[in-house]
C-alpha positions as CSV (number, residue, x, y, z in Angstrom):
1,X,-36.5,-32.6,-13.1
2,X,-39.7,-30.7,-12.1
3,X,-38.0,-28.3,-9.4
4,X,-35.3,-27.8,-12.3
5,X,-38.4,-26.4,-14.3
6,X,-39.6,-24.8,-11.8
7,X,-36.8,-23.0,-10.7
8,X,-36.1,-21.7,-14.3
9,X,-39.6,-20.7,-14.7
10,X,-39.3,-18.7,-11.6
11,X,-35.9,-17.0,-12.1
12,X,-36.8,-16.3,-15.8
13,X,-40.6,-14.7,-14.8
14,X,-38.9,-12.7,-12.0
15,X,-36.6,-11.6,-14.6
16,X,-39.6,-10.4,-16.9
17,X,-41.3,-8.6,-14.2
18,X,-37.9,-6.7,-12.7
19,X,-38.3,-5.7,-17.2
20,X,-41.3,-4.6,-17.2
21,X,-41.0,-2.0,-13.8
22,X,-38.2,-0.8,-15.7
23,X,-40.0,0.1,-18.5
24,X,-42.2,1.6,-15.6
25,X,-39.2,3.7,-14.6
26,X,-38.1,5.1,-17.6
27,X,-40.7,7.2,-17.5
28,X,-40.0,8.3,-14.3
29,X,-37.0,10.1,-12.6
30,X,-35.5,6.8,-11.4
31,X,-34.7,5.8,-15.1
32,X,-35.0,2.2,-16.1
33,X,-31.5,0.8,-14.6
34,X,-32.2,1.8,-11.1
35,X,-35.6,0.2,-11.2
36,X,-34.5,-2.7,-12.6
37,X,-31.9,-3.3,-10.7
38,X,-33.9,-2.4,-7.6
39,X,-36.5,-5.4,-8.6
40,X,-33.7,-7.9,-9.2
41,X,-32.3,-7.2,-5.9
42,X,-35.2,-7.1,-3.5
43,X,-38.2,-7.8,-5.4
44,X,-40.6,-6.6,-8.4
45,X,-43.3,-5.1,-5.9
46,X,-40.5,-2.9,-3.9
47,X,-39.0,-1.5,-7.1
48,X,-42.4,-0.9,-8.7
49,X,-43.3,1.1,-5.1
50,X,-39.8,2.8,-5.7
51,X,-40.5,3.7,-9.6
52,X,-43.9,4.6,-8.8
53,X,-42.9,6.9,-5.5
54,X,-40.5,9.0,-8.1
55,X,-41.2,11.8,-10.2
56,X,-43.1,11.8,-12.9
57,X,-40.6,12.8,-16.4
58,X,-42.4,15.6,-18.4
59,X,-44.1,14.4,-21.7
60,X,-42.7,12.8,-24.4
61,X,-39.0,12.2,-22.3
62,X,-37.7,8.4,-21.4
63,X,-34.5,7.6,-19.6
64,X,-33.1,4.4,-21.2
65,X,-29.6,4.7,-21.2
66,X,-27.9,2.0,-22.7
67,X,-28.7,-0.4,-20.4
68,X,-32.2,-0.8,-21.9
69,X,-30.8,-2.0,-25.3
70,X,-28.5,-4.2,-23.5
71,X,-31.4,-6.3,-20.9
72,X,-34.1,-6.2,-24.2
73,X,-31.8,-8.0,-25.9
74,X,-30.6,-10.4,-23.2
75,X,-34.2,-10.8,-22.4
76,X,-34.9,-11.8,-25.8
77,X,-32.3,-14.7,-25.6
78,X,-33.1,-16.1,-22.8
79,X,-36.7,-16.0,-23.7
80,X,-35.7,-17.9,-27.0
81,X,-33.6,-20.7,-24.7
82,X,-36.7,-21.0,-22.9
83,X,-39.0,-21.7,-25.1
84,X,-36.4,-23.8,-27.3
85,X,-36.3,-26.0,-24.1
86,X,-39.9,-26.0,-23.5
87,X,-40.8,-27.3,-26.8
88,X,-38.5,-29.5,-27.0
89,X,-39.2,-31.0,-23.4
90,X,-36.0,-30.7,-22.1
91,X,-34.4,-32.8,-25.4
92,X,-31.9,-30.1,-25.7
93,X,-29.8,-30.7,-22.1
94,X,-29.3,-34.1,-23.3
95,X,-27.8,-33.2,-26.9
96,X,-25.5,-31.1,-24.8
């Protein structure tokens, strides 16, 4: 049960730090999908070298796309499953 945990804690963390260098990006000339989707495939260090590597956007411009609206709010739901199973200690896998 504890490598369950731990594996969920893992994939869900890497999840929030492939987030966060996308907000990184979006700021940047790579824009926020490519640097996410650069950290979910390789790792958050190489897409924060990637996103950090680019250009610079001038002041005041972000490139979101739609695919910032869409991993906010998955992010927010899967944060909310977590903590509904942390609190709960794992109660809910048995209700279902």
């Amino acid at each position: 049960m504890t490598l369950i945990f731990t594996v969920l804690f893992g994939v869900l963390s890497g999840c929030l730090l492939s987030v966060l260098v996308g907000i990184i990006g979006s700021r940047r000339r790579i824009g926020f999908g490519w640097a996410f989707l650069l950290s979910l495939l390789f790792t958050p260090l190489v897409g924060l070298i990637v996103a950090l590597i680019s250009d610079p956007l001038p002041d005041g411009v972000q490139r979101w796309g739609c695919i910032g609206t869409v991993v906010a709010v998955l992010g927010i739901l899967s944060l909310i499953a977590f903590l509904m199973l942390l609190l709960t200690g794992g109660a809910m896998l048995a209700v279902m």
